[in-house]
N, CA, C, O and CB atoms as a CASP TS submission, in Angstrom:
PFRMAT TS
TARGET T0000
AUTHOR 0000-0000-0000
METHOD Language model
MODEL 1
PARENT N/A
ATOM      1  N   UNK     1       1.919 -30.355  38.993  1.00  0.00           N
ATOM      2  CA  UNK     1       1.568 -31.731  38.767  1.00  0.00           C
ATOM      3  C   UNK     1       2.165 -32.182  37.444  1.00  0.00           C
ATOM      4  O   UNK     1       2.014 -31.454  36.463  1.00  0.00           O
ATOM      5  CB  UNK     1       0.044 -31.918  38.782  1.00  0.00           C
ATOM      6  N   UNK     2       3.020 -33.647  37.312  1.00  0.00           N
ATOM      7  CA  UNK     2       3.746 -34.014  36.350  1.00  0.00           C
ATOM      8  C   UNK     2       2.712 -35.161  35.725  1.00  0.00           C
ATOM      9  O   UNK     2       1.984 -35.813  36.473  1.00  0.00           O
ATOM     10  CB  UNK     2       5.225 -34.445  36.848  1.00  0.00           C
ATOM     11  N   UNK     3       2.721 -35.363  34.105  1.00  0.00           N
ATOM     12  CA  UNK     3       2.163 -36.179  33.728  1.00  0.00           C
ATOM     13  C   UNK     3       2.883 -36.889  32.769  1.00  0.00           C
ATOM     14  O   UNK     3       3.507 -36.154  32.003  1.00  0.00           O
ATOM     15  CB  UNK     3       1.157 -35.788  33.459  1.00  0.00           C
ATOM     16  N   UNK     4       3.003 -38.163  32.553  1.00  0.00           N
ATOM     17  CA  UNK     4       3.538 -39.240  31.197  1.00  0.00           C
ATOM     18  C   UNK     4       2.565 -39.303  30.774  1.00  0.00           C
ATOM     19  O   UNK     4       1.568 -39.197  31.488  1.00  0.00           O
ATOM     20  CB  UNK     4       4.153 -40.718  31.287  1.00  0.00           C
ATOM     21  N   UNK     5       2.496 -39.486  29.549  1.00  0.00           N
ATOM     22  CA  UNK     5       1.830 -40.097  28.483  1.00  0.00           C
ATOM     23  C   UNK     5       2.179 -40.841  27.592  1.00  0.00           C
ATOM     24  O   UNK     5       3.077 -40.417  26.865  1.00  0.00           O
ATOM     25  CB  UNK     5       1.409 -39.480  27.946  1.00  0.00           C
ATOM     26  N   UNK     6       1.673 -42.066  27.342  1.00  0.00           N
ATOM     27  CA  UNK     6       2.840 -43.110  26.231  1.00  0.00           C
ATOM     28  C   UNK     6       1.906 -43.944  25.304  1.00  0.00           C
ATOM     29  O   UNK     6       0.760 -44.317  25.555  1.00  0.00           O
ATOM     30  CB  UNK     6       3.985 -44.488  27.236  1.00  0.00           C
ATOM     31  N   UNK     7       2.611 -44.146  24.226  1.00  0.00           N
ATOM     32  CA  UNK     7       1.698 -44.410  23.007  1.00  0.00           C
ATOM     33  C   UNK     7       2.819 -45.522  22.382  1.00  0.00           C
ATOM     34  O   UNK     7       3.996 -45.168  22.299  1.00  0.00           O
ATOM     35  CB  UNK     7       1.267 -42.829  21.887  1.00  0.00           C
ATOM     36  N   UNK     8       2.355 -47.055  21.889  1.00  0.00           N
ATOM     37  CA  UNK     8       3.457 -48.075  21.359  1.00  0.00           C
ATOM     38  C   UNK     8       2.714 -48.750  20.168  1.00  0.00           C
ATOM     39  O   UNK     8       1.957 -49.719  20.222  1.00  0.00           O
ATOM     40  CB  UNK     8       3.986 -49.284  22.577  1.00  0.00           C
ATOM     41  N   UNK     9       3.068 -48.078  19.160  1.00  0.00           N
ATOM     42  CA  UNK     9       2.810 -48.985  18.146  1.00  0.00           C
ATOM     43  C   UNK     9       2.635 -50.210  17.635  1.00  0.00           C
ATOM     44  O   UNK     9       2.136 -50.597  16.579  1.00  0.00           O
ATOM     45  CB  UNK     9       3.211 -48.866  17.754  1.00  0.00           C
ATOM     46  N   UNK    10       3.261 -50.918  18.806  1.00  0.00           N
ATOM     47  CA  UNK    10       2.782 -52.497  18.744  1.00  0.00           C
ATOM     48  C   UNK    10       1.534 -52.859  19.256  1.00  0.00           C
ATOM     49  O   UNK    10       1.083 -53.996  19.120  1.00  0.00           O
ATOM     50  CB  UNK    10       3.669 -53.386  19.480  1.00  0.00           C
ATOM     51  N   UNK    11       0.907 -51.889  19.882  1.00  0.00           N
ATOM     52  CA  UNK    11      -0.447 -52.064  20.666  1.00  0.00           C
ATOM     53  C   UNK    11      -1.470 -51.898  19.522  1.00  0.00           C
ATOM     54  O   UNK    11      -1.499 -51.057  18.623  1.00  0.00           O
ATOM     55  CB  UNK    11      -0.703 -50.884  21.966  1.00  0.00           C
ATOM     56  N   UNK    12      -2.366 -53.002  19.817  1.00  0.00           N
ATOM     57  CA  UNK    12      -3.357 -52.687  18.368  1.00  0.00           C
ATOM     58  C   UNK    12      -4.465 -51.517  18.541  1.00  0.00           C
ATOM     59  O   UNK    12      -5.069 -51.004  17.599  1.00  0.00           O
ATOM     60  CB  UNK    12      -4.342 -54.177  17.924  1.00  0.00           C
ATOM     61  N   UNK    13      -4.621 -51.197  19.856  1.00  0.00           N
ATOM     62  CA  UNK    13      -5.718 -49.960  19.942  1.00  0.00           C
ATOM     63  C   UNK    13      -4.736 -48.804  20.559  1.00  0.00           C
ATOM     64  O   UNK    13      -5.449 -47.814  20.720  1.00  0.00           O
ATOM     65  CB  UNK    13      -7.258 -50.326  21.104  1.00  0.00           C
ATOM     66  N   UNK    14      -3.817 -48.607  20.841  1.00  0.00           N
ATOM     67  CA  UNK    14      -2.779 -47.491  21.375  1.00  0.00           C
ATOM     68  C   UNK    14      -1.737 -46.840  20.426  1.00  0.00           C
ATOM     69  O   UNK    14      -0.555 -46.584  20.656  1.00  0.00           O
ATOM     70  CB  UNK    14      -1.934 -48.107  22.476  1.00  0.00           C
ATOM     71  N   UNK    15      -2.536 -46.618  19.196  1.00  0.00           N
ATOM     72  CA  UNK    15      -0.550 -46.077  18.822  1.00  0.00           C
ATOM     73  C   UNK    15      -0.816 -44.900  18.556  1.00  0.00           C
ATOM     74  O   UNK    15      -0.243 -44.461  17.558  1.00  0.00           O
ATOM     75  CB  UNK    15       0.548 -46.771  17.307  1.00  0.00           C
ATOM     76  N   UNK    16      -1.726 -43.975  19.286  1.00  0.00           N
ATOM     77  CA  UNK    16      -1.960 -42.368  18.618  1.00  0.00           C
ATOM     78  C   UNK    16      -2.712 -41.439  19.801  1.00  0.00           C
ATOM     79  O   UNK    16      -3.891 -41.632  20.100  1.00  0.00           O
ATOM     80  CB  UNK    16      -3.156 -42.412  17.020  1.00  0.00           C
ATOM     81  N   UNK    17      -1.965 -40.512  20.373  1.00  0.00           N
ATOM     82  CA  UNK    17      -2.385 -39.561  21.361  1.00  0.00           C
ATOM     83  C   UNK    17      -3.036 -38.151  20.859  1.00  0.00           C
ATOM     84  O   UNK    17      -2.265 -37.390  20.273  1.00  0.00           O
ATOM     85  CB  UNK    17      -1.181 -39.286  22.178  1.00  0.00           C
ATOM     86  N   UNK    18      -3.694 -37.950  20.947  1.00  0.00           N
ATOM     87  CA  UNK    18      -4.523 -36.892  20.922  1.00  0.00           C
ATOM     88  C   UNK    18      -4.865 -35.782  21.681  1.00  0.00           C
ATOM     89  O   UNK    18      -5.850 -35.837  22.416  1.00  0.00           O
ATOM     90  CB  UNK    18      -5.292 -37.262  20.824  1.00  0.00           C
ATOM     91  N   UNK    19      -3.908 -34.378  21.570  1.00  0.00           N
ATOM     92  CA  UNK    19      -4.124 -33.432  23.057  1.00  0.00           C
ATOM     93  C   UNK    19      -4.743 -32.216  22.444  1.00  0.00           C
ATOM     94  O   UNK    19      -4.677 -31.802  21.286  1.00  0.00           O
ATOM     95  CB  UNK    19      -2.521 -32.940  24.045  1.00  0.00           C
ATOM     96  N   UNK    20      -5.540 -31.605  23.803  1.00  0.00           N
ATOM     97  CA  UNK    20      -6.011 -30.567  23.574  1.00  0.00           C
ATOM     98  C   UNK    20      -5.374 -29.410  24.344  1.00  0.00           C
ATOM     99  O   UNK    20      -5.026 -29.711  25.486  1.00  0.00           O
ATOM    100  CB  UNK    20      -7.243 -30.730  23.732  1.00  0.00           C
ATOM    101  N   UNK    21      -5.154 -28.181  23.971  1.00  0.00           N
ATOM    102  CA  UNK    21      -4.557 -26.911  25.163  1.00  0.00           C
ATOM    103  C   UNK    21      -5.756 -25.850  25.769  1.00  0.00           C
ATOM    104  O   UNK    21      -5.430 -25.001  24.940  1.00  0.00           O
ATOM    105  CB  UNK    21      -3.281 -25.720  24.257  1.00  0.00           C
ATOM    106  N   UNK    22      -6.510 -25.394  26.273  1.00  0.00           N
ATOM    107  CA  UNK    22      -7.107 -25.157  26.959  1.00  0.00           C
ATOM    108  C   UNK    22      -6.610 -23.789  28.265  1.00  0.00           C
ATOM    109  O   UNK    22      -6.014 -23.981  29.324  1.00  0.00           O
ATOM    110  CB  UNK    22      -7.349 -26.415  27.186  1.00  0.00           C
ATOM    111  N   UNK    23      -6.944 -22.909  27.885  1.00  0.00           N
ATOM    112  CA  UNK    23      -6.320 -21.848  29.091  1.00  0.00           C
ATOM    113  C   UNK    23      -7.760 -21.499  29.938  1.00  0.00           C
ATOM    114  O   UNK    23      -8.775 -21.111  29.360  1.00  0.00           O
ATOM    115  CB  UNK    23      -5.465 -20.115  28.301  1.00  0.00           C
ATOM    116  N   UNK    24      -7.660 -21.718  31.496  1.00  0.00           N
ATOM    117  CA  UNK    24      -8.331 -20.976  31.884  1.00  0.00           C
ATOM    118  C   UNK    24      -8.356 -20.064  32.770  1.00  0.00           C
ATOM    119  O   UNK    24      -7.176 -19.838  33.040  1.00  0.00           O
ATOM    120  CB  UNK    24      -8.874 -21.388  31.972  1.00  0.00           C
ATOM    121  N   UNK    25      -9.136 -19.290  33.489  1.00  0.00           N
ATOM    122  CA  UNK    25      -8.412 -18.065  34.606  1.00  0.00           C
ATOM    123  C   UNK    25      -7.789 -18.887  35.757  1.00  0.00           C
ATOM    124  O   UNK    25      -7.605 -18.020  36.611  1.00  0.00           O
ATOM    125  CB  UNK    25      -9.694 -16.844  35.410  1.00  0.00           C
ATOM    126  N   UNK    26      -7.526 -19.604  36.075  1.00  0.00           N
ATOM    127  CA  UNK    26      -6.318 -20.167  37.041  1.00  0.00           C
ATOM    128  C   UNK    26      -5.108 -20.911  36.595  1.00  0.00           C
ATOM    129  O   UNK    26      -4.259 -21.402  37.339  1.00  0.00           O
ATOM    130  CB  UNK    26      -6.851 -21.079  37.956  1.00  0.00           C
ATOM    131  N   UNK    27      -5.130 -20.939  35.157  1.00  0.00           N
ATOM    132  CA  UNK    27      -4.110 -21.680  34.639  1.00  0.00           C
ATOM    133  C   UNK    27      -4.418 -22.493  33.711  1.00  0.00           C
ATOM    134  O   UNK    27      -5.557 -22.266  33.301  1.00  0.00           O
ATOM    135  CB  UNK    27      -3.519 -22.305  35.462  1.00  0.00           C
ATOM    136  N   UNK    28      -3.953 -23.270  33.239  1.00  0.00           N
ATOM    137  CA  UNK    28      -3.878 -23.560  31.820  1.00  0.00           C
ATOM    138  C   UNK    28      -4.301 -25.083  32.196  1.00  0.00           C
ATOM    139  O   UNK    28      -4.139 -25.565  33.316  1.00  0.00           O
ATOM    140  CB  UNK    28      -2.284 -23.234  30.949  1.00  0.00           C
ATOM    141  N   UNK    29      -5.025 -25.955  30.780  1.00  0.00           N
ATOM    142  CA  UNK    29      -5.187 -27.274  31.344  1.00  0.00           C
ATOM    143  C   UNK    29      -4.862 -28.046  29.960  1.00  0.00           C
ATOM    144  O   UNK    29      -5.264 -27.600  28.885  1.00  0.00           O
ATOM    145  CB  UNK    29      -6.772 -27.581  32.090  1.00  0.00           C
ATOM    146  N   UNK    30      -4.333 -28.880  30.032  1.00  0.00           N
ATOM    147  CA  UNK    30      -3.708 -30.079  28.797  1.00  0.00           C
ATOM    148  C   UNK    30      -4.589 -31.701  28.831  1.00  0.00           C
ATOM    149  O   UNK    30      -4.367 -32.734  29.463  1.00  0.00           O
ATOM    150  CB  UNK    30      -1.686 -30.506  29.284  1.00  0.00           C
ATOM    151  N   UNK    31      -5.237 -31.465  28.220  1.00  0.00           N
ATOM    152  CA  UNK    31      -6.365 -32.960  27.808  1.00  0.00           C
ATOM    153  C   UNK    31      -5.568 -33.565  26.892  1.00  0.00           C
ATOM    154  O   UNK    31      -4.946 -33.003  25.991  1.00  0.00           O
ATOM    155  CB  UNK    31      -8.089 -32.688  26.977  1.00  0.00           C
ATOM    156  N   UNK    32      -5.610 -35.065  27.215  1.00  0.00           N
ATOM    157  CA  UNK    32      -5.169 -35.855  26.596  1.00  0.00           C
ATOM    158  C   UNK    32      -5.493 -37.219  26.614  1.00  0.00           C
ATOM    159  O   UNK    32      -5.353 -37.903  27.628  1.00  0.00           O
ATOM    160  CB  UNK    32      -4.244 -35.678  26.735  1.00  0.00           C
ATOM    161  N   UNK    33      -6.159 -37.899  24.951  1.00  0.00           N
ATOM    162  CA  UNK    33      -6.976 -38.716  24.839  1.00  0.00           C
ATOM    163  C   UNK    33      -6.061 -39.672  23.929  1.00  0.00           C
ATOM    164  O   UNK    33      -4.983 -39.430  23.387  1.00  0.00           O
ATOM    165  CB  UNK    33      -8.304 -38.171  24.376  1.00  0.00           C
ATOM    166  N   UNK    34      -6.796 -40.766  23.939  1.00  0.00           N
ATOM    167  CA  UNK    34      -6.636 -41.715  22.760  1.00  0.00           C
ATOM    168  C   UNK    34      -7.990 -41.996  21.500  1.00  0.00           C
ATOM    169  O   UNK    34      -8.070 -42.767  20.544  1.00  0.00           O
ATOM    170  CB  UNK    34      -6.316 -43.150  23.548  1.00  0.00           C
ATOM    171  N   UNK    35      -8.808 -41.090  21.998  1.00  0.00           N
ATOM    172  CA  UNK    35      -9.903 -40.496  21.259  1.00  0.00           C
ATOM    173  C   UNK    35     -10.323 -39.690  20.182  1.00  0.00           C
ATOM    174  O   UNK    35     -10.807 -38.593  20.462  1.00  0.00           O
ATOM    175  CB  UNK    35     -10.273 -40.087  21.791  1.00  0.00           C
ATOM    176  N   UNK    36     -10.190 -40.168  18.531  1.00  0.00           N
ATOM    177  CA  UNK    36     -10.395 -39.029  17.718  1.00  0.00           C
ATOM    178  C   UNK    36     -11.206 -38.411  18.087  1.00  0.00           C
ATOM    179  O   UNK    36     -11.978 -38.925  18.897  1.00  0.00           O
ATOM    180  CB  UNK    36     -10.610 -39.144  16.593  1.00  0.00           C
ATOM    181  N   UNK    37     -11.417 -36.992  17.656  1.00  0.00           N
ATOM    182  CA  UNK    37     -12.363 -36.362  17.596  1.00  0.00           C
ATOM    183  C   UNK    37     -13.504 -35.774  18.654  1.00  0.00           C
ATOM    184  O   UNK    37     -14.527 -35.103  18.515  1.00  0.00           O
ATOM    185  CB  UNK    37     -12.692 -36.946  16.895  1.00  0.00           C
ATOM    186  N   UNK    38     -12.893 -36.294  19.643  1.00  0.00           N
ATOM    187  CA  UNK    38     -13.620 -36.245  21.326  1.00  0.00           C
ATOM    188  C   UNK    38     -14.064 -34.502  21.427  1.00  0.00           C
ATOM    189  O   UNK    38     -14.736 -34.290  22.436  1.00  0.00           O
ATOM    190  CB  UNK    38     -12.086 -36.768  22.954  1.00  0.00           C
ATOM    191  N   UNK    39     -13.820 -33.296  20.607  1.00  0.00           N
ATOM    192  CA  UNK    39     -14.837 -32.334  20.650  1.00  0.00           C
ATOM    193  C   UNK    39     -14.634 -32.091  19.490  1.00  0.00           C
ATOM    194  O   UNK    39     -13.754 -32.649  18.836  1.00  0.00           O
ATOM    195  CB  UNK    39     -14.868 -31.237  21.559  1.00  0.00           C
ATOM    196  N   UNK    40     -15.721 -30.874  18.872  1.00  0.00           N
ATOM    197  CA  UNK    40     -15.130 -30.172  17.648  1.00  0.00           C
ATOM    198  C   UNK    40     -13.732 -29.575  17.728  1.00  0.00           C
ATOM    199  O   UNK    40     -13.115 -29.406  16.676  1.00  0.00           O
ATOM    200  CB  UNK    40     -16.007 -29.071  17.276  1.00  0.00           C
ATOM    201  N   UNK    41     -13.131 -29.211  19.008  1.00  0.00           N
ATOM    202  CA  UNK    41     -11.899 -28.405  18.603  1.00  0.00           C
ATOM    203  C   UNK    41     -10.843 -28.849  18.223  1.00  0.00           C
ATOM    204  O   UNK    41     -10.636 -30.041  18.452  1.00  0.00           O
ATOM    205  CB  UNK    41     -11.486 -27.730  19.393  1.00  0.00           C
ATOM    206  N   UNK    42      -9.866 -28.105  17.554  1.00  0.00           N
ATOM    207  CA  UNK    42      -8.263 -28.721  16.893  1.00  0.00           C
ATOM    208  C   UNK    42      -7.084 -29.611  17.720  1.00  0.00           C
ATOM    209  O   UNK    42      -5.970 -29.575  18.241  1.00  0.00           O
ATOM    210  CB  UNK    42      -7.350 -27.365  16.480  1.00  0.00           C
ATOM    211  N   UNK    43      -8.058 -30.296  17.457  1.00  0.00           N
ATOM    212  CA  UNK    43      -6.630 -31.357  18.588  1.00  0.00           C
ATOM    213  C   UNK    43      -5.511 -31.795  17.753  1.00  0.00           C
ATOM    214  O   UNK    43      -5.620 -31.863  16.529  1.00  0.00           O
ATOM    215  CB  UNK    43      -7.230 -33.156  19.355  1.00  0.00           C
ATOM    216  N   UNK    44      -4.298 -32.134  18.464  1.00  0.00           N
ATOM    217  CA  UNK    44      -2.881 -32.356  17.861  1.00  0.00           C
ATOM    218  C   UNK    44      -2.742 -33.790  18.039  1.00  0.00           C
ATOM    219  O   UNK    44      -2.951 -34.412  19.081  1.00  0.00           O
ATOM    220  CB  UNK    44      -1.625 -31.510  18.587  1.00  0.00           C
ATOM    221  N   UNK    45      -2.344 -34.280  16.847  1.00  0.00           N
ATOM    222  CA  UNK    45      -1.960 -35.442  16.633  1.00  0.00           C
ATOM    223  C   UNK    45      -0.414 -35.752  17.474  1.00  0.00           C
ATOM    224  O   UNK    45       0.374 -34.818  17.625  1.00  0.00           O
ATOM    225  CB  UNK    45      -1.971 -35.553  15.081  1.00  0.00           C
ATOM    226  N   UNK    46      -0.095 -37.125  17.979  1.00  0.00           N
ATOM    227  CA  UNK    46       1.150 -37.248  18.053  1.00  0.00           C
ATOM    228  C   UNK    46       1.055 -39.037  17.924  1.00  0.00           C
ATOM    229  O   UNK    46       0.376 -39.893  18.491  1.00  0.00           O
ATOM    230  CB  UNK    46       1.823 -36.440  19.471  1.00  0.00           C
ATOM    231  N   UNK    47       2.172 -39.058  16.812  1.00  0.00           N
ATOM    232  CA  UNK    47       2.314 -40.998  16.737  1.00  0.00           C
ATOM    233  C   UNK    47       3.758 -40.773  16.829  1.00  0.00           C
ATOM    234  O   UNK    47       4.393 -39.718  16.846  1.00  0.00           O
ATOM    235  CB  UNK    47       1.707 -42.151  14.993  1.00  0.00           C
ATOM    236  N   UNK    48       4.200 -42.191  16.894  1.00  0.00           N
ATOM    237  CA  UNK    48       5.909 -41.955  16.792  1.00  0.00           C
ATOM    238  C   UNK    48       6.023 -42.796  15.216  1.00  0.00           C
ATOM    239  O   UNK    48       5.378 -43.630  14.580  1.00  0.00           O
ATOM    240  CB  UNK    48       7.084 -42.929  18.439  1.00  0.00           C
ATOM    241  N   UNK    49       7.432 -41.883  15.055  1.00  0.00           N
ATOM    242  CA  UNK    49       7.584 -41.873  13.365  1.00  0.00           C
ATOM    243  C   UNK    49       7.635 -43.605  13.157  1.00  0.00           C
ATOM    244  O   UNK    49       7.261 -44.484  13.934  1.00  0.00           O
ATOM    245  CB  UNK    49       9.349 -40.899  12.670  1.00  0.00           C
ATOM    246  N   UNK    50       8.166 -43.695  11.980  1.00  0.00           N
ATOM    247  CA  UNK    50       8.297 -45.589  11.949  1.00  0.00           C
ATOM    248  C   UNK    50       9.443 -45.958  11.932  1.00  0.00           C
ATOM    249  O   UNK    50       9.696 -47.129  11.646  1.00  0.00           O
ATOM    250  CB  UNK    50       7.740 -46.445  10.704  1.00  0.00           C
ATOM    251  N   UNK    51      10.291 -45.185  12.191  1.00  0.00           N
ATOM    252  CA  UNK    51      11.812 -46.160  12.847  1.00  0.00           C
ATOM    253  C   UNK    51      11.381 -46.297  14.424  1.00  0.00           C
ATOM    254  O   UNK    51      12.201 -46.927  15.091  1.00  0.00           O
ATOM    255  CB  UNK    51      13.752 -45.078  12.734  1.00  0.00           C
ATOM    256  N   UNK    52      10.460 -45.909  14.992  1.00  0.00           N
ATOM    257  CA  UNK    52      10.915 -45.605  16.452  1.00  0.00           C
ATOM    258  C   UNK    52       9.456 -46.578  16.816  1.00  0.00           C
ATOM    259  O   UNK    52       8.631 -46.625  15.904  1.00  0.00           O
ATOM    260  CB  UNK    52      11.069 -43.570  17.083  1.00  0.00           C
ATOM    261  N   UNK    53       9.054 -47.518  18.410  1.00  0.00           N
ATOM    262  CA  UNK    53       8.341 -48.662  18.941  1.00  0.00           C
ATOM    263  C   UNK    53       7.152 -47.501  19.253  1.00  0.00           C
ATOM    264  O   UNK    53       6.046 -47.679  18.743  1.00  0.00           O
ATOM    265  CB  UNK    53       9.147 -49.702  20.349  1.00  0.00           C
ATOM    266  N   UNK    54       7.370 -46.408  20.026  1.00  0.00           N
ATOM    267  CA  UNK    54       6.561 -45.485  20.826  1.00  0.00           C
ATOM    268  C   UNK    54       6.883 -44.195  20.879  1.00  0.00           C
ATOM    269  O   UNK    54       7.962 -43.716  20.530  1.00  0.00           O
ATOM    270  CB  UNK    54       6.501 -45.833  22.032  1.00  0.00           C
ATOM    271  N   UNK    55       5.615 -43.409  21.473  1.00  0.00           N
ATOM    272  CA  UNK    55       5.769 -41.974  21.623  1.00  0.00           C
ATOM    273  C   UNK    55       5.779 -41.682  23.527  1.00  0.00           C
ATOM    274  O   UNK    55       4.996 -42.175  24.339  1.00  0.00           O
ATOM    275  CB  UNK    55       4.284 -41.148  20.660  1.00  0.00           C
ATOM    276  N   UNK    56       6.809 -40.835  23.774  1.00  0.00           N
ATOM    277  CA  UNK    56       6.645 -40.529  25.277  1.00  0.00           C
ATOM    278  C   UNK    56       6.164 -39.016  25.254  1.00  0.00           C
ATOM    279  O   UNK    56       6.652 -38.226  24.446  1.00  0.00           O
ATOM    280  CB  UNK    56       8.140 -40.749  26.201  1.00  0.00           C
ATOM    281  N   UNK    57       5.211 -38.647  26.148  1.00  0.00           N
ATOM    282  CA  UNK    57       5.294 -37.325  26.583  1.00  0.00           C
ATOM    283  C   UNK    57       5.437 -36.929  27.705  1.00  0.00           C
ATOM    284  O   UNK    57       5.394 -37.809  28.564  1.00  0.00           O
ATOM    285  CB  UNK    57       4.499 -36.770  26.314  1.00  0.00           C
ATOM    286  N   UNK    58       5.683 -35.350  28.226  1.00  0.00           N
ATOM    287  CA  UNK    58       5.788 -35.265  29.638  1.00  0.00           C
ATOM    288  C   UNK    58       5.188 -33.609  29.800  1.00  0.00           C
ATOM    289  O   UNK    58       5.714 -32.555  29.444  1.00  0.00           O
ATOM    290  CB  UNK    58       7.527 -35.608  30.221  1.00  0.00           C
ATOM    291  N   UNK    59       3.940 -33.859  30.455  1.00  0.00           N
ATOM    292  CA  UNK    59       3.394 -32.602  30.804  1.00  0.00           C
ATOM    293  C   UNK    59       3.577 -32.101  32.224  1.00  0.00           C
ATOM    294  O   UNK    59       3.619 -32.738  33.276  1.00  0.00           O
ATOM    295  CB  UNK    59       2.047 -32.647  30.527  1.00  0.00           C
ATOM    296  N   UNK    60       3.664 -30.939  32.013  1.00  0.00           N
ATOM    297  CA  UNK    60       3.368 -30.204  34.011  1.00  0.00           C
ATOM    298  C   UNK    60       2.356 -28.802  33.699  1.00  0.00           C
ATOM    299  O   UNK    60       2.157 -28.086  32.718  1.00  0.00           O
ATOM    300  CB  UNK    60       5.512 -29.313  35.124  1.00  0.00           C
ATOM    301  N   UNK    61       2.023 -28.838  34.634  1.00  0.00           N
ATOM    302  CA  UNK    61       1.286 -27.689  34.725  1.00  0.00           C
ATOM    303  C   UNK    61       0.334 -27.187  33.548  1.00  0.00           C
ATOM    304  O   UNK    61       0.046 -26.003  33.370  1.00  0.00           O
ATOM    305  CB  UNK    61       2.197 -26.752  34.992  1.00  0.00           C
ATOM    306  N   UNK    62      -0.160 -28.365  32.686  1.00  0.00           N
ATOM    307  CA  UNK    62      -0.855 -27.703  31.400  1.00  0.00           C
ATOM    308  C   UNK    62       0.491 -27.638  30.153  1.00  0.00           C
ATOM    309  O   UNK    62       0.029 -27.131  29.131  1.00  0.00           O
ATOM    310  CB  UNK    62      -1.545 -25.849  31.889  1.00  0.00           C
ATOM    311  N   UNK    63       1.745 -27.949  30.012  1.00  0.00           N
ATOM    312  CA  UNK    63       2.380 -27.190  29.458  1.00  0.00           C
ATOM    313  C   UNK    63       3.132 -28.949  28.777  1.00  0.00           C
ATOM    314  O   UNK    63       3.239 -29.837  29.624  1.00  0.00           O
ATOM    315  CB  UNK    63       3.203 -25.817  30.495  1.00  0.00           C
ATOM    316  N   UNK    64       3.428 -29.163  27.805  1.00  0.00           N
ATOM    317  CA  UNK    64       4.360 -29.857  27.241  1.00  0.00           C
ATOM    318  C   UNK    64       5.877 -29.425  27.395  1.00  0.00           C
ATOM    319  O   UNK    64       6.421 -28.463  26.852  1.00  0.00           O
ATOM    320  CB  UNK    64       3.990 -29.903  25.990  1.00  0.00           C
ATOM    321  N   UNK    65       6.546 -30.535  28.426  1.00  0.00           N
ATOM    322  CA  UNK    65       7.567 -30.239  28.402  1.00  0.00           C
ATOM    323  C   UNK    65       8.179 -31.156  27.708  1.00  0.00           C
ATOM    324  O   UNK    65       8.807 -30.523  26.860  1.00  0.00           O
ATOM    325  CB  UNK    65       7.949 -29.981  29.415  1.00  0.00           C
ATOM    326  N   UNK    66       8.421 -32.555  27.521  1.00  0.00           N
ATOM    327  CA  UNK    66       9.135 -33.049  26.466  1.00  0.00           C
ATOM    328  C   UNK    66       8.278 -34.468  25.191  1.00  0.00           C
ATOM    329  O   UNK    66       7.307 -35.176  25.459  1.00  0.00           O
ATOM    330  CB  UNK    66      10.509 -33.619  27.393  1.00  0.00           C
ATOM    331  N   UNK    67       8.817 -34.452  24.323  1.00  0.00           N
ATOM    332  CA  UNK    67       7.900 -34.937  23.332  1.00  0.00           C
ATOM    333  C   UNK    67       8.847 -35.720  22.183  1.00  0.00           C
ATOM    334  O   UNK    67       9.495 -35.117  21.328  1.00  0.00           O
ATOM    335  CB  UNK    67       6.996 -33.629  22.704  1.00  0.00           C
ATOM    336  N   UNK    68       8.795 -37.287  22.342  1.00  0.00           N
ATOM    337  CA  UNK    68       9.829 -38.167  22.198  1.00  0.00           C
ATOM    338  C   UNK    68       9.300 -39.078  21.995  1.00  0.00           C
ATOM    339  O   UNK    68       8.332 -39.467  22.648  1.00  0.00           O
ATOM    340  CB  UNK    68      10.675 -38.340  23.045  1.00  0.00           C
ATOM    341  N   UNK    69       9.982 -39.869  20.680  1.00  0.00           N
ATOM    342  CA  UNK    69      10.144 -41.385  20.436  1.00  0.00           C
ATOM    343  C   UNK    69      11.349 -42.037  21.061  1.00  0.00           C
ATOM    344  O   UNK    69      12.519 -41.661  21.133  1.00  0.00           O
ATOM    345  CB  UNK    69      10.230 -41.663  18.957  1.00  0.00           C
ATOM    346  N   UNK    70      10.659 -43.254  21.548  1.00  0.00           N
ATOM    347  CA  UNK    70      11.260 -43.939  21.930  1.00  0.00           C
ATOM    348  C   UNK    70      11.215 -45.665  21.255  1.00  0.00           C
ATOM    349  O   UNK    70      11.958 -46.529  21.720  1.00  0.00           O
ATOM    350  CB  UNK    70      10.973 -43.621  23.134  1.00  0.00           C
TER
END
């Protein structure tokens, strides 16, 4: 299963993704919020830098495969 995720700095409540990694006995699972702090555990920040409008991501299977401003 393929997932986008997109984040645009021009949006006044959207410019910051928040993921969690998670392994469990069938495979691995990738949470992903626009939610600080949504558990105690270490979640990863991602904004896009400030030359760039947005952040793209692209997950499969639990796994980050690409991770881009656009």
């Amino acid at each position: 299963m393929e997932m986008f995720a997109h984040v645009d700095r021009t949006h006044p409540n959207n410019k910051v993704l928040y993921i969690l990694r998670r392994g469990k006995e069938d495979g691995l699972a990738l949470l992903v919020t626009m939610v600080p702090n949504l558990t105690p555990e270490n979640w990863v920040r991602f904004s896009p830098t400030r030359r760039h409008r947005g952040k793209l991501l692209m997950i499969s299977d639990g796994e980050l495969l690409y991770n881009g401003d656009i």
